[in-house]
C-alpha positions as CSV (number, residue, x, y, z in Angstrom):
1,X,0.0,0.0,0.0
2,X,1.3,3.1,-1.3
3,X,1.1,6.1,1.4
4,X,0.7,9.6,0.4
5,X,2.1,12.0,2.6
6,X,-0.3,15.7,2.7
7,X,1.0,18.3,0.3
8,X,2.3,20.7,2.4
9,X,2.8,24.6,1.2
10,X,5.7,26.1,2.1
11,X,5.4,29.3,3.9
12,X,7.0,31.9,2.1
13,X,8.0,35.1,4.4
14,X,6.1,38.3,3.5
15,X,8.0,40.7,2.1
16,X,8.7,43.7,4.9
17,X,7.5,46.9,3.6
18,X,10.4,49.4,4.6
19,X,9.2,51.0,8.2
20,X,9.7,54.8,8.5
21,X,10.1,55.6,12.3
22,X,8.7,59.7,11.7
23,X,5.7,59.4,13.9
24,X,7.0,61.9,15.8
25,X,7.4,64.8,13.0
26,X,3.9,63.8,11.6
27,X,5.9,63.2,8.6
28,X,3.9,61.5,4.8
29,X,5.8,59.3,2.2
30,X,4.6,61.3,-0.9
31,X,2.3,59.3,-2.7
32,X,3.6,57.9,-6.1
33,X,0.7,59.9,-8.1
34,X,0.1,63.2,-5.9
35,X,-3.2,63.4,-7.8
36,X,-3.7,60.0,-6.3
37,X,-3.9,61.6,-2.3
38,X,-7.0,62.9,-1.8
39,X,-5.3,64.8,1.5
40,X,-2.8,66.6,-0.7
41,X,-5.3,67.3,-3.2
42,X,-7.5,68.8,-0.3
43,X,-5.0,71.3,1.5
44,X,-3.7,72.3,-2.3
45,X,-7.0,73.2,-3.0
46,X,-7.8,75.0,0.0
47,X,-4.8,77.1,0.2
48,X,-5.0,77.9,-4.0
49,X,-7.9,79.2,-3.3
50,X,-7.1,81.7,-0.3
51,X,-3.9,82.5,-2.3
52,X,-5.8,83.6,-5.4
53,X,-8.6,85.4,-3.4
54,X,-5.7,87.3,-1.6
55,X,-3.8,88.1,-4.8
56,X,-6.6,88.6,-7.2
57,X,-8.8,91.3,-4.9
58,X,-8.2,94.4,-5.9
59,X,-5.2,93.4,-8.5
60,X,-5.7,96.7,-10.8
61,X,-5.6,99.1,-8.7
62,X,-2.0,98.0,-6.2
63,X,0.7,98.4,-6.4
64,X,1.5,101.4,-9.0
65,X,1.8,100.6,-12.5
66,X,5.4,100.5,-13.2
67,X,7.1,101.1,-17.1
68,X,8.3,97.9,-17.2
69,X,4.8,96.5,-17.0
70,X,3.6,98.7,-19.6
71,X,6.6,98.0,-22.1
72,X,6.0,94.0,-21.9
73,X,2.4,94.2,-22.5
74,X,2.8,96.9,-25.7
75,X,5.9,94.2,-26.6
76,X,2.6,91.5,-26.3
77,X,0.1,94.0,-28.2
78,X,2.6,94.3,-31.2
79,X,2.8,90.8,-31.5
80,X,-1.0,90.3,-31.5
81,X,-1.0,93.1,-33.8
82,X,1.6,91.6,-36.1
83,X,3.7,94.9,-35.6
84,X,7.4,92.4,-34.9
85,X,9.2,91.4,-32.2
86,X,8.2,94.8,-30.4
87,X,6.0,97.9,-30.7
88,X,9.2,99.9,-31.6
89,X,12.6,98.6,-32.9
90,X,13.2,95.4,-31.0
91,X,16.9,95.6,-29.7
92,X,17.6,92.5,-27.9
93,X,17.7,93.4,-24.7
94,X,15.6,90.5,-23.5
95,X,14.8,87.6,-25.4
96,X,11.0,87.7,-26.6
97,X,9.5,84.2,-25.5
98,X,8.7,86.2,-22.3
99,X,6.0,88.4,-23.9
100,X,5.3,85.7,-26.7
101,X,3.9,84.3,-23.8
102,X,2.4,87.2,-22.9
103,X,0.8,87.7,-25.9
104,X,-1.2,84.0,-26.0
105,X,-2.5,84.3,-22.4
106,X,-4.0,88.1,-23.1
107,X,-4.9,87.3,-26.9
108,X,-8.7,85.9,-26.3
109,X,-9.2,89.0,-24.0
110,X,-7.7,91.3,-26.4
111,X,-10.0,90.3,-29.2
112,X,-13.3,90.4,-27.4
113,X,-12.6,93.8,-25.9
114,X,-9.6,95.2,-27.4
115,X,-9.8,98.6,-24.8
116,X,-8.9,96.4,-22.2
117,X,-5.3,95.9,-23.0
118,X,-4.1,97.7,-20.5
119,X,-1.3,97.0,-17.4
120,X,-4.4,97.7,-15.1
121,X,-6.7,95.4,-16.4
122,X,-4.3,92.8,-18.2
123,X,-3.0,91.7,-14.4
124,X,-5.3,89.7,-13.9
125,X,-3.2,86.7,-16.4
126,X,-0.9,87.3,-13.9
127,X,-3.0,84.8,-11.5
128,X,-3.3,82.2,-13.8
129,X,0.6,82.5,-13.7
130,X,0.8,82.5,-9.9
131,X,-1.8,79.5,-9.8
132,X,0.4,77.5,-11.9
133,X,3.2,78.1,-10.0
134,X,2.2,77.9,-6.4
135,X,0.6,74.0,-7.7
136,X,4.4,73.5,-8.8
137,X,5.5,74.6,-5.7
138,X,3.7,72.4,-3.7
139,X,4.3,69.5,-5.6
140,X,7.9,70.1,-6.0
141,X,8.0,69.9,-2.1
142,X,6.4,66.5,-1.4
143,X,8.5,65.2,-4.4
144,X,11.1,66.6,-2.2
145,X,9.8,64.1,0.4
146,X,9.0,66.8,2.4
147,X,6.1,66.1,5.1
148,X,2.7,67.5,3.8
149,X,2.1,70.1,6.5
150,X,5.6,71.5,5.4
151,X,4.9,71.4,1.5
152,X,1.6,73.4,2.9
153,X,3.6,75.9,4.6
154,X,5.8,76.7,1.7
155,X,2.6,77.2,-0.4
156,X,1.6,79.9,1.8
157,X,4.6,81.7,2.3
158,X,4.9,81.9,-1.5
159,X,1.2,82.7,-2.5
160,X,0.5,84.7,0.7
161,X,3.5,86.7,1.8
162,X,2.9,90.4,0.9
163,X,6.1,90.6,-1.0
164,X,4.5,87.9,-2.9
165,X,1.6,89.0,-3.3
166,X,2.6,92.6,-4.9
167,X,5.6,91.3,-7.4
168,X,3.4,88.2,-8.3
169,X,0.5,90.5,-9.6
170,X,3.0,92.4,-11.6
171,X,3.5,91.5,-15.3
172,X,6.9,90.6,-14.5
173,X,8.6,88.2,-16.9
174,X,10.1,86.7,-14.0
175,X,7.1,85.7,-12.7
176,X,6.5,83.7,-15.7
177,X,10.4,81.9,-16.2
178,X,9.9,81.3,-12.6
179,X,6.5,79.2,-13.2
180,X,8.9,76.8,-15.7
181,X,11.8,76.8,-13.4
182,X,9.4,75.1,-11.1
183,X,8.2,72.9,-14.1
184,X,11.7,72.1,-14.6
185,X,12.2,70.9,-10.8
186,X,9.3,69.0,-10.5
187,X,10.3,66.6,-13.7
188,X,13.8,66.5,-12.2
189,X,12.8,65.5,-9.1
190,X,10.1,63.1,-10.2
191,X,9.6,59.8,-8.8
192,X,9.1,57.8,-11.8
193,X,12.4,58.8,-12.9
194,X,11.4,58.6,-16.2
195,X,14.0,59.4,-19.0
196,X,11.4,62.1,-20.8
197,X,11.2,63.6,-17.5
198,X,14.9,65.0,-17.4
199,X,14.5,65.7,-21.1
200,X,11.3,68.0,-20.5
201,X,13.3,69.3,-17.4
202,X,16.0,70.4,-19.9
203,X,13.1,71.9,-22.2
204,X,11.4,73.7,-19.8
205,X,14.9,75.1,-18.2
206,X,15.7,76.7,-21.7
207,X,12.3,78.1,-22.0
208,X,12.4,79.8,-18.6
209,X,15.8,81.4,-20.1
210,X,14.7,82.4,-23.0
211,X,11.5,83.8,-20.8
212,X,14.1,85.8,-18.9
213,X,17.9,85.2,-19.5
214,X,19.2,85.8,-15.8
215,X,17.8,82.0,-15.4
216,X,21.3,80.9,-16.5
217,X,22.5,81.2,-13.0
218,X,20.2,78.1,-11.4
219,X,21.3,75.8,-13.9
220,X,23.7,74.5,-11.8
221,X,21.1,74.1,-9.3
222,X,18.6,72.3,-11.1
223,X,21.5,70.0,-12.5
224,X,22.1,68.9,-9.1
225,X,18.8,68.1,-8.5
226,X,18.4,65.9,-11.6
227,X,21.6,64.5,-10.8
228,X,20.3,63.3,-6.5
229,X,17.0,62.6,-8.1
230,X,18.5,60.4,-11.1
231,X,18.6,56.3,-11.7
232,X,22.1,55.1,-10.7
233,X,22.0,53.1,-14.3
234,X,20.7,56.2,-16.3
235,X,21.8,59.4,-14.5
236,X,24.9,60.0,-16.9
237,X,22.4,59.2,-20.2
238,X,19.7,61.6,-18.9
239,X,21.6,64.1,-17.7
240,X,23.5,64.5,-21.0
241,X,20.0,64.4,-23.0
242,X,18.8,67.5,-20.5
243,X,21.7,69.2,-21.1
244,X,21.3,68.7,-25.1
245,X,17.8,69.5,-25.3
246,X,18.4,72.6,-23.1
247,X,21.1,73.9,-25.4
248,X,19.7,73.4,-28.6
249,X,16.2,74.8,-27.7
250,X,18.6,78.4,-26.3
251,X,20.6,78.0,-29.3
252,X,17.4,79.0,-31.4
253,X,17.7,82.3,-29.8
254,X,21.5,83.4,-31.1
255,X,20.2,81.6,-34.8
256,X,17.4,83.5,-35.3
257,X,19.8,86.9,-34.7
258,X,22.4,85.1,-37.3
259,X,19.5,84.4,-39.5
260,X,18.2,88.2,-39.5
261,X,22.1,89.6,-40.3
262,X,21.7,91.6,-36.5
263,X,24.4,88.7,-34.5
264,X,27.1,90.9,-34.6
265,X,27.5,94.8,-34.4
266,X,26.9,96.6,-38.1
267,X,26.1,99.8,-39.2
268,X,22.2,100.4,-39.5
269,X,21.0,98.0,-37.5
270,X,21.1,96.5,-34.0
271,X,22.5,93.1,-33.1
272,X,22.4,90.3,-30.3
273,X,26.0,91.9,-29.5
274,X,25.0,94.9,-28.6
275,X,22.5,94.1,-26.1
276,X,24.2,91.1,-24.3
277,X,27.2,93.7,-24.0
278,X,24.6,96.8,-22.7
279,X,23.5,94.1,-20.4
280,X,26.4,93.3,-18.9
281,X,27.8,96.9,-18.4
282,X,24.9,98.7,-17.6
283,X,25.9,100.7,-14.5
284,X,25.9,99.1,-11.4
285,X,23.9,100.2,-8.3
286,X,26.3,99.7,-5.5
287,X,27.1,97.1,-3.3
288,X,23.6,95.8,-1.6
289,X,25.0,96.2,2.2
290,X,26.4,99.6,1.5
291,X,23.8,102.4,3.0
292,X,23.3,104.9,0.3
293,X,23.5,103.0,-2.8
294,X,20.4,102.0,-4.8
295,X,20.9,98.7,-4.2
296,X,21.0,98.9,-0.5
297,X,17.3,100.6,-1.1
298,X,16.2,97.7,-3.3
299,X,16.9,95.2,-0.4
300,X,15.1,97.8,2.2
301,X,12.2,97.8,0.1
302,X,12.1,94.4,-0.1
303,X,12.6,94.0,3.7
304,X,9.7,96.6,4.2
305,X,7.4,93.6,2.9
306,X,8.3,91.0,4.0
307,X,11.6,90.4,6.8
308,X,10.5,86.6,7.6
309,X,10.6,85.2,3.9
310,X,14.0,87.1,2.8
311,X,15.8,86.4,6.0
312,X,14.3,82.9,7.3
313,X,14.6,81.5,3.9
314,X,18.4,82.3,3.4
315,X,19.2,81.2,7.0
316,X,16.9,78.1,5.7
317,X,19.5,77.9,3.2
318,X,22.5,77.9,5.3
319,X,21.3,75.1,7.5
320,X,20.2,73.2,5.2
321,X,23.8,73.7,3.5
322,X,25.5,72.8,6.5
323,X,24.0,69.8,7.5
324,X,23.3,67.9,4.2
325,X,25.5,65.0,5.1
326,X,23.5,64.7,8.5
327,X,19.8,65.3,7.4
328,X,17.1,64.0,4.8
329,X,15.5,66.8,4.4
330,X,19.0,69.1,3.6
331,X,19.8,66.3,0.9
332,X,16.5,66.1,-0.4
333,X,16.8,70.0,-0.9
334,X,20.2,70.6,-1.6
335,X,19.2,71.8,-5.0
336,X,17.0,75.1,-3.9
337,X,19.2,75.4,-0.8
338,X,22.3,76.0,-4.1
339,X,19.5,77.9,-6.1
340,X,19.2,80.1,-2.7
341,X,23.3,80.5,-2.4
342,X,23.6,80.9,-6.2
343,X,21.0,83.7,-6.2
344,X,22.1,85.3,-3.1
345,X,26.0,85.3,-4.1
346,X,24.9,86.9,-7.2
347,X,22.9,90.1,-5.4
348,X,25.8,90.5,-3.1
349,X,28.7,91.7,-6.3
350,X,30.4,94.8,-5.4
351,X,28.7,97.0,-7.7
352,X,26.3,95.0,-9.9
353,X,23.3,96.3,-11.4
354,X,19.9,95.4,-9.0
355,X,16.8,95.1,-10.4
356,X,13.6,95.3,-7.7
357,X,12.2,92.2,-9.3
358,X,15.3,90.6,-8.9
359,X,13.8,88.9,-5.4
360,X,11.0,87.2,-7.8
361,X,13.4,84.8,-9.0
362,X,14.2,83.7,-5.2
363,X,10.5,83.7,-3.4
364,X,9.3,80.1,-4.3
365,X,12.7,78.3,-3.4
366,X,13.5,81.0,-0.2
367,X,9.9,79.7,1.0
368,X,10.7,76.1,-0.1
369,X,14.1,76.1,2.0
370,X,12.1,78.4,4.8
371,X,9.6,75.4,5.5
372,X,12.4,72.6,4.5
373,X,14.4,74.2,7.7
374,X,11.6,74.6,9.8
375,X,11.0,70.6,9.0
376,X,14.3,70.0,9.6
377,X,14.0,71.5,12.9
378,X,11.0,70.1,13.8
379,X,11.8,67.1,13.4
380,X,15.1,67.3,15.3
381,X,12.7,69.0,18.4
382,X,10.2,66.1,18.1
383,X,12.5,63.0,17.5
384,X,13.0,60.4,20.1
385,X,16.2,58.5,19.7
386,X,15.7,54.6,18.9
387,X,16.3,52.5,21.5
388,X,16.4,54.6,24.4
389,X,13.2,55.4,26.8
390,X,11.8,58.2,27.6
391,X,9.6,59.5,30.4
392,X,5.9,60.5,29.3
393,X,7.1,64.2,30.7
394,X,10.2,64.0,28.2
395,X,7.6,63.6,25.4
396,X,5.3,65.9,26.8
397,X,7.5,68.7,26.9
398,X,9.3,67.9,23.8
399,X,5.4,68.7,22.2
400,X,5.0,71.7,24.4
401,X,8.4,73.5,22.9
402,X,7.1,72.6,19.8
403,X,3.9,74.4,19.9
404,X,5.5,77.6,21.6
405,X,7.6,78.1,18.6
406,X,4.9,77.6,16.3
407,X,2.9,79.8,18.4
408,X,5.4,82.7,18.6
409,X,6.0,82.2,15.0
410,X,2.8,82.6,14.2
411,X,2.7,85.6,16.7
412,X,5.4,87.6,15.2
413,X,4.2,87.2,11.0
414,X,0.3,87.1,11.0
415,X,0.2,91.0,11.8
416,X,3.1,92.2,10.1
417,X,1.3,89.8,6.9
418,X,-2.1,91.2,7.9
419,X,-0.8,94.9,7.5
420,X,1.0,94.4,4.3
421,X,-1.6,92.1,2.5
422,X,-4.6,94.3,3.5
423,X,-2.6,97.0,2.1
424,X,-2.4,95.2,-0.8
425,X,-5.9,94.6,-1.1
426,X,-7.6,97.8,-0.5
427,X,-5.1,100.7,-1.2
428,X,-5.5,102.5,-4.6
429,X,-1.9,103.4,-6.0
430,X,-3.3,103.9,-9.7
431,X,-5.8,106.4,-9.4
432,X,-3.5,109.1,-10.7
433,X,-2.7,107.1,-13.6
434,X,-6.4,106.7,-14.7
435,X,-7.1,110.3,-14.1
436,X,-4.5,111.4,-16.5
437,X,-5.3,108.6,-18.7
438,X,-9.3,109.6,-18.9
439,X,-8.2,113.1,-19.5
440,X,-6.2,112.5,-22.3
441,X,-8.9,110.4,-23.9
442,X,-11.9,113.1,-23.3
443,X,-10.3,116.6,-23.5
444,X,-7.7,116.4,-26.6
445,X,-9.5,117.5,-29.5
446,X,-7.8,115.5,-32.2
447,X,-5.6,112.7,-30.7
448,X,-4.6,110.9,-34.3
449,X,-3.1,114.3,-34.9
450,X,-1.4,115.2,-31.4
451,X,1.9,113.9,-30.5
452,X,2.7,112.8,-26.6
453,X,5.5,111.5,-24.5
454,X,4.5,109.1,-22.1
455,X,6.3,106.6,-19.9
456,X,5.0,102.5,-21.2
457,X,2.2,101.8,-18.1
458,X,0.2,104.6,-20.5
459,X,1.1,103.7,-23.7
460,X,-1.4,101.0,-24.5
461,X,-4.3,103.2,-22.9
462,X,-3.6,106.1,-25.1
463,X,-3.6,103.6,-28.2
464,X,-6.6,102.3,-27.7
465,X,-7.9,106.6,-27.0
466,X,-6.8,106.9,-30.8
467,X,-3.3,108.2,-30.3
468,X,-1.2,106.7,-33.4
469,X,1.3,104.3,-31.9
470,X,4.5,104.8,-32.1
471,X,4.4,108.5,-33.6
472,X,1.8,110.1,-31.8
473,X,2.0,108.8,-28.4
474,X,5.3,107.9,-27.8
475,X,7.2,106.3,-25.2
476,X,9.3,108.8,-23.8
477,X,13.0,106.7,-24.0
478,X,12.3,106.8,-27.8
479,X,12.4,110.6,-28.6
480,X,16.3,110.0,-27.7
481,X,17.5,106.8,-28.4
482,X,15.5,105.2,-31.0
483,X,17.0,106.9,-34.7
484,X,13.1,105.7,-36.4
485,X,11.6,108.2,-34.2
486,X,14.2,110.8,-33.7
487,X,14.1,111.5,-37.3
488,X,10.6,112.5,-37.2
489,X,11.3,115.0,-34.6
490,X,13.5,117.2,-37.3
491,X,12.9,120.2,-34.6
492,X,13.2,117.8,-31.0
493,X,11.1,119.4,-28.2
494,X,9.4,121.3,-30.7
495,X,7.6,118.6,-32.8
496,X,5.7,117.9,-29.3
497,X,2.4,119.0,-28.0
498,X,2.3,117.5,-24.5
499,X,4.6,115.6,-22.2
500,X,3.1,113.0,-19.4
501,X,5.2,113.9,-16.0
502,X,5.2,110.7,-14.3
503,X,8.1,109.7,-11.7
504,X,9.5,107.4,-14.4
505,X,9.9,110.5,-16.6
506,X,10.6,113.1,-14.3
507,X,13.1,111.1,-13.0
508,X,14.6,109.3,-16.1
509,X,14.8,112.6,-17.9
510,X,18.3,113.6,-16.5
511,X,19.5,111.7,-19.4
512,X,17.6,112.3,-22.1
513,X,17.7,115.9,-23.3
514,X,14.8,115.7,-25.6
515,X,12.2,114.4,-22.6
516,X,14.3,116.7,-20.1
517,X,13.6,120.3,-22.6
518,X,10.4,119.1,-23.2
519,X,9.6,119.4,-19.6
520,X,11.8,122.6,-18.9
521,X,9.2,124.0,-22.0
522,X,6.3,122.6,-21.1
523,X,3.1,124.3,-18.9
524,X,1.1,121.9,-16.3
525,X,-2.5,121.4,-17.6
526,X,-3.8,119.1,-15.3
527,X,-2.3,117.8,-12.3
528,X,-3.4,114.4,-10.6
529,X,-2.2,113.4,-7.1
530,X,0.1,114.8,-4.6
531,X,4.0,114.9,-3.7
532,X,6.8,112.6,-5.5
533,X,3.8,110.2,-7.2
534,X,1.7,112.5,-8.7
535,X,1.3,113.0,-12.7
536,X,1.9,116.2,-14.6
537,X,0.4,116.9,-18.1
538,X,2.2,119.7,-19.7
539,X,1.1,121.4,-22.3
540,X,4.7,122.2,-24.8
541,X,5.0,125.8,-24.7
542,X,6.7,127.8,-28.2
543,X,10.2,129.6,-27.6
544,X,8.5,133.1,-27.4
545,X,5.9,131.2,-25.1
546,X,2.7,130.6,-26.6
547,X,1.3,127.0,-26.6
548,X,2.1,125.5,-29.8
């Protein structure tokens, strides 16, 4: 008789799932599809929606139109217009994807009410810019592995801090490279770690150049990132295909200049040259930490916002910096800690030329490192060392300190926020502006045939009033430095009928002898507002002083 012995099954051990001991910080894996958490999808949502309340109330009317504003959106309205590159000579002096963009995101607006192309109302893009980037932001940190009450903090600080929320409403072209810097560190970080990932990183990098060419400088940055963030077996392959597809996309811009005969310097035209080389000598505004010099009042205006974001993000930075080999969270964010430095190093030459938007560049990576530090910190306050006990009161107090420091955290930045962002959302800085525009529109006789400097954040307005652009109402650096319409001015000053005195002009006119005479023989007509800010229309007097 043949016995059969029972089959047995061998017991095969369960495969451990890897434990993370970070009960203590509170600390979430990010999912592998962040669309996948419901959580994250929930506090992203929530604070979206306070941040575009916040930045979108009242969005015309603060802060004060500024010329740069005005020049990118005529830049935009000659492209819609099929006028070129720019609504006067283009000259290279940025590269034009920035208002390319522009153009597209104002275009369906433009064509249903064209007399809305204005800075004032044309802001209001800005938010679909701000939206996109503050989603990037968020997702960037929990790629970053940073907990999800962390990735929420760095959200507001970006969307909500009152130096955010008056650059971001601006149309800035920073604001927009910024939004595909982001891009570009949310495929380098990605968790899938898919080869077309680091390829679109490298695309989107050379688009945020090409937005705005000061982008160069957190290349390195976003390398390393790509490089932490990168298979073992594909790193070198992916990063070289980045890289390539980077280069030949910012390649395209030096081509088309080649292509167009304006590369290098010529007589009769302008080149590529010529603006990289005005770029880089432009006179400098003094060392940043020097009292006195304009960059010194750059960095206090910026402090006037906002003191917490500036200064806790770069000392966010340095610890982060300083403790990589010791801490997650620093090596996780080594790469916007090194986009922090890079930036930082940058603003503090000896006599380099600072720009007030210059900070926009910094804000989502100063609040990134800001609430990767406070993590960091946290977590060291809150951690209990393995193996070791600990009394209840240990624990208890461990808790305690950790609320008291969020607590006085909280104590010291909601007012000072409160003040600046209420500001922000009430205060009407433009008034002025749409005074002197309205009377321009309704008490000039003929506009087609009357001919008026005015700084850019007017230009468009006075267009749309029936001013002929270019040659009728004319942006004020023109009547000097652009030969196309200093030749229609055979007699300077005189060829003029009014001048708009804004601060931009009064105080730009130093240099420009044509603006400056125009003034010096010019009669107010109208004044609108008070002290430094207000707006002058003068009426250009004759030489034996009658109105001419």
């Amino acid at each position: 008789m043949t016995s059969t012995l029972p089959a047995v099954t061998p017991k095969v051990p369960a495969q451990r799932r890897p434990v993370h001991d970070d009960r203590s910080t509170g600390r979430t894996l990010p999912p592998k599809r962040l669309r996948s958490s419901r959580s994250d999808l929930l506090l992203c949502g929530l604070l979206l929606v306070a941040i575009m309340i916040v930045q979108g109330w009242n969005i015309a009317d603060y802060p004060t139109l500024s010329d740069d504003e005005g020049t990118y959106l005529a830049q935009a309205w000659a492209v819609q217009e099929g006028r070129g590159l720019a609504h006067y000579t283009y000259w290279y002096d940025h590269p034009p994807l920035g208002w390319i963009q522009i153009a597209v995101l104002t275009w369906i607006p433009a064509m249903l009410s064209p007399e809305s192309m204005t800075v004032g109302s044309m802001r209001v893009m800005m938010l679909l810019i701000s939206a996109i980037s503050a989603v990037l932001l968020y997702v960037l940190a929990r790629r970053l592995a940073l907990p999800r009450w962390a990735a929420g903090l760095g959200m507001v600080l970006f969307g909500l801090s009152p130096l955010s929320v008056v650059l971001q409403r601006e149309i800035f072209l920073d604001n927009i490279a910024v939004m595909w810097v982001l891009l570009a560190f949310c495929l380098a970080a990605s968790p899938s770690r898919h080869l077309w990932h680091h390829f679109g990183a490298g695309i989107a990098a050379a688009t945020a150049v090409l937005t705005k060419e000061t982008m160069l400088v957190v290349l390195p940055a976003l390398l390393l990132t790509m490089w932490r963030h990168g298979h073992r077996d594909t790193r070198k392959f992916a990063l070289t295909g980045a890289i390539t597809a980077c280069a030949l996309i910012g390649f395209s811009y030096p081509l088309f200049a080649l292509l167009k005969g304006e590369l290098l310097p010529g007589d009769g035209h302008v080149s590529l040259w010529d603006g990289i080389q005005y770029q880089m000598t432009r006179p400098g505004s003094g060392f940043i930490l020097e009292q006195g010099t304009g960059s010194y009042g750059v960095l206090q205006s910026w402090l006037y916002y906002d003191r917490v974001l500036i200064i806790g993000g770069l000392a966010g930075a340095v610890l982060l910096l300083l403790t990589w080999r010791w801490s997650v969270t620093a090596r996780a964010l080594a790469g916007p800690a090194l986009l922090v430095a890079i930036l930082a190093l940058v603003a503090l030459r000896p006599n380099g030329y600072l720009p007030a938007m210059y900070v926009i560049q910094t804000l989502p990576f100063l609040s990134l490192v800001l609430a990767g530090g406070t993590a960091s910190v946290t977590h060291a306050v809150l951690r209990r060392w393995r193996g070791t006990a600990e009394h209840r009161y240990v624990t208890s107090g461990r808790y305690a300190l950790a609320v008291v420091l969020a607590l006085a955290a909280g104590a010291y930045v909601v007012p000072r926020w409160y003040d600046g962002d209420r500001t922000a959302m009430t205060a009407d800085a433009n008034a002025p502006y749409q005074a002197a525009s309205k009377w321009l529109s309704t008490e000039v006789a003929e506009p087609e045939d009357t001919r008026v400097l005015v700084d850019d954040a007017m230009w468009l307005d006075l267009v749309h009033a029936g001013y002929e652009p270019g040659l009728g109402v004319i942006w004020f650096y023109k009547a000097d430095l652009d030969p196309a319409v200093t030749k229609t001015m055979p007699n300077g000053w005189r060829d003029l009928d009014y001048v708009v005195a804004s601060p931009t002009v009064r105080r730009d006119a130093v240099d420009l002898p044509n603006v400056k005479a125009a003034i010096e023989h010019s009669t107010p007509v109208a004044v609108f507002g008070k002290g430094e800010d207000r707006i002058e229309i003068r009426q250009i007097t004759t030489a034996a002083g009658g109105v001419r």
